[in-house]
C-alpha positions, 0 to 999 in steps of 0.5 A: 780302138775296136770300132766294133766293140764300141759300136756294140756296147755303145748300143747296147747304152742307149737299150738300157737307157729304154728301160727307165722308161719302159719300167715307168710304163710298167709301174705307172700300169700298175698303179691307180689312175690317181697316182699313174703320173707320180710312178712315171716321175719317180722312174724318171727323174732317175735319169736326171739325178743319176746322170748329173752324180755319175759324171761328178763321182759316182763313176769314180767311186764305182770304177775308181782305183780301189781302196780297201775292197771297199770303194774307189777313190775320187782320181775320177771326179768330173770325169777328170783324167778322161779323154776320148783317146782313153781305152780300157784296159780290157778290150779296145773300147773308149773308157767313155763308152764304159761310162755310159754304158755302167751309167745307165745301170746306176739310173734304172737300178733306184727306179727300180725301188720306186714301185715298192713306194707307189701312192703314198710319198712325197715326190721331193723325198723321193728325190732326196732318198734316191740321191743318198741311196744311189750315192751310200748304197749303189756305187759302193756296192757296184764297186765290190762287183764289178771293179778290180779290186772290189772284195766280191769281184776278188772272191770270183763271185760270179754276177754277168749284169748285176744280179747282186748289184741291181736286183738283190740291191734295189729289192732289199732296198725298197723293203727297208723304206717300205718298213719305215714309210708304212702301209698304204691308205686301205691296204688289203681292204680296197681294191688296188687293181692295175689302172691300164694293163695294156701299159703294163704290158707295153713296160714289159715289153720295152723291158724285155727288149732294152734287157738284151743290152743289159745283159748282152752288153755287160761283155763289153765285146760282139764275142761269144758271151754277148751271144750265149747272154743274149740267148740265154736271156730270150730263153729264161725269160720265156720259161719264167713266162709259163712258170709264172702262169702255171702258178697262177692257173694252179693257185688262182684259176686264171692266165692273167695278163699281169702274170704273164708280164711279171712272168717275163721280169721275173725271169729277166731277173734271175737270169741276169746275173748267170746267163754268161755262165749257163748253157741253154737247159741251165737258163730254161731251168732258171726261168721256170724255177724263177717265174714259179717261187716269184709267183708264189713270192708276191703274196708273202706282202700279205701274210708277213704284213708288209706293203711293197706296192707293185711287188719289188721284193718279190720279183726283184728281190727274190729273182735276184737271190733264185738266179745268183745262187743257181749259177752256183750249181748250174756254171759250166766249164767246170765252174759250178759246184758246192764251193761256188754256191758258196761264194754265191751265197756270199755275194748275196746276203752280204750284199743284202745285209749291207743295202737293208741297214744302210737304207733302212737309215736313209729312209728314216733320216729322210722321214725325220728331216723332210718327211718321206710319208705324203699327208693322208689327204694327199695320198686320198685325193691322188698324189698326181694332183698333190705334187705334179698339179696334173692328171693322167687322163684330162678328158675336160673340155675348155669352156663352161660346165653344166651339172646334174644329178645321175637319174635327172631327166633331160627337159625334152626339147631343151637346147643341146649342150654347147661345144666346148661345154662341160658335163659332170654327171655325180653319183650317189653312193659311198665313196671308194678308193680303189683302182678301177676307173671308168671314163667315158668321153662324149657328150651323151645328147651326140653334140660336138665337144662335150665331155662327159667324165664317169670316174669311179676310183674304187669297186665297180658297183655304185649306186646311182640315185 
């Protein structure tokens, strides 16, 4: 065993276990605050559904002898055959360690889809449809990658850390199960704004981070491609950054905050699959062509009429597709060219094709059986409340509750409210159902304990009687 490959790729598991949650921040950032609590669960139930497959069969029929090209055999059931002593047949590491570290990519790679779906499923269908999907889609395809035998891992098609497998795979998968689940309630006509941006940037940036041991990592050695991928990581990544935010001042006037973050996932994207293979010029190129076509991506949801909530397909999908073809070109060492492209454009759209159909099935089987949509009422109110019976922000305080009209004038003299007491103050105006929500704690009369909620889910305008 060689203790320090071990120790590095064993830390580099536990950097793409942060992702899981650092994408919920991300999403749960983007969403409304009706629905903030739903996107955290639906990343991170992943990591209780995934860990429990992986161990039964995903990893055999991942990493498993092959059979066909196509997908492994099940000689590794229960991690049956596995023992501590057990190396890799590459490298001195545990094949445990293996385990763990491909492990964390079969959780983070169906979180990934649940953005596309924000607001507007069933918290259980969810749960079912990441099940088959990781199961039909993910451990297949991984297996053509990335084992031994595997028909795209025989064509030399190259993808470092799953360009093909993660990316490309989650993007095209969530377009197909946003095709069958349909549009949200008021999409393109009510504002659907970022409730906290300050967690979408702290998602970003725990992404950021994990995404050294992502990319790193998958070279399984402290070498010499661990050190370019992680260079070339940091490096593509702050290209896509400014490309992004030079599309955005052009097109929109502004350098958002949104953008910049998008910026960085874009580029962690594209560079994912090639950041081995590249020298330095190459990753920059990649991050500036990445965070530019993304940016401009993202809006294609509102001209082709397709609802992909917090834009999976646009990042994801489209990142994944910029970052697998120009390490065609851009290979060094002698690898790049016309013929590699090729092989590229293979690995791609074969992988496309085959995630669109078999999860375009899915979502309509969970649709048929279960229903996949939440009710029009759920999805109103919040699906926080509908299937999680929480709230993101409980700003209540315990004890009873006083309510008056917005406008009402306070009798002078009149005894402050309690502690512990309750203050609703209601609005007269038409009801919205956007995403900017207001909340101010404290009682207004400077007493200890009281709570005063302003929630406008919608515009900011309101009219106050």
């Amino acid at each position: 065993m060689n203790g320090a490959d071990t120790a590095f790729v064993l830390i580099s598991a536990f950097l793409v276990m942060l992702m899981t949650p650092g994408l919920a921040f991300f999403y749960g950032g983007m969403v409304r605050v009706k629905s903030a609590l739903n996107m955290l669960m639906m990343s991170f139930i992943s990591l209780g559904i995934v860990s429990v497959l992986w161990v039964l069969y995903g990893y055999s029929l991942a990493f498993g002898p092959d059979t066909g090209g196509v997908i492994g055999n099940l000689d590794f059931v229960g991690l049956q055959g596995i023992s501590p002593e057990s190396l890799t047949e590459k490298g001195g590491i545990p094949v445990m360690v293996f385990v763990l570290f491909q492990m964390m990519f079969a959780i983070l790679t169906p979180a990934l889809m649940s953005g596309a779906l924000a607001d507007r499923v069933k918290f259980s269908a969810w749960a079912v449809f990441l099940t088959l999907w990781v199961t039909l889609v993910y451990f297949p395809v991984a297996h053509w990658v990335w084992a031994e035998g595997g028909w795209l891992y025989e064509l030399e098609v190259i993808d470092f850390a799953g360009g093909t497998a993660v990316h490309i795979n989650a993007g095209i998968g969530a377009l197909a199960a946003v095709l069958v689940v349909g549009k949200r309630i008021g999409f393109t006509k009510d504002p659907m704004r970022p409730h906290s941006l300050p967690l979408v940037v702290l998602g970003a940036a725990l992404l950021w981070f994990g995404w050294f041991g992502f990319n790193a990592g998958s070279a399984l050695a402290a070498d010499g491609s661990s050190a370019t991928m992680a260079l070339n990581t940091q490096v593509a990544t702050g290209a896509a950054v400014l490309g992004w935010l030079v599309h955005e001042r052009i097109r929109h006037g502004a350098f958002t905050t949104l953008g910049a973050a998008s910026g960085a996932i874009a580029g962690l994207v594209a560079i994912t699959p090639a950041g081995a293979d590249v020298n330095a010029m190459g990753a920059l190129a990649i991050g500036v062509v990445a965070g530019g076509v993304c940016s401009w991506a993202v809006s294609l949801k509102f001209k082709l009429g397709y609802d992909d909530s917090l834009d999976v397909v646009g990042v994801h999908l489209v990142g994944g597709v910029i970052g697998t073809l120009l390490v065609g070109f851009l290979a060094v060492d002698g690898v790049g060219g016309l013929e590699q492209f090729g092989k590229q454009a293979v690995g791609a759209f074969s992988v496309m094709a085959f995630s669109f159909v078999v999860s375009w099935i899915l979502a309509k089987l969970v649709q048929a059986t279960i229903g996949f949509r939440a009710g029009a009422d759920e999805e109103t109110a919040g699906v926080d409340q509908a299937f999680h019976a929480e709230t993101a922000y409980d700003l209540t305080a315990g004890g009873g509750s006083s309510v008056r009209t917005r406008g009402e004038t306070p009798v002078p003299g009149a005894a402050p409210t309690a502690p512990g007491a309750k203050r609703h103050e209601t609005y007269a105006g038409a009801a919205t159902t956007g995403t900017n929500a207001e909340v101010h704690a404290g009682a207004e009369d400077g007493t200890n304990g009281g709570t005063n909620d302003e929630t406008n889910d919608g515009a900011e305008a309101r009219v106050d009687a």
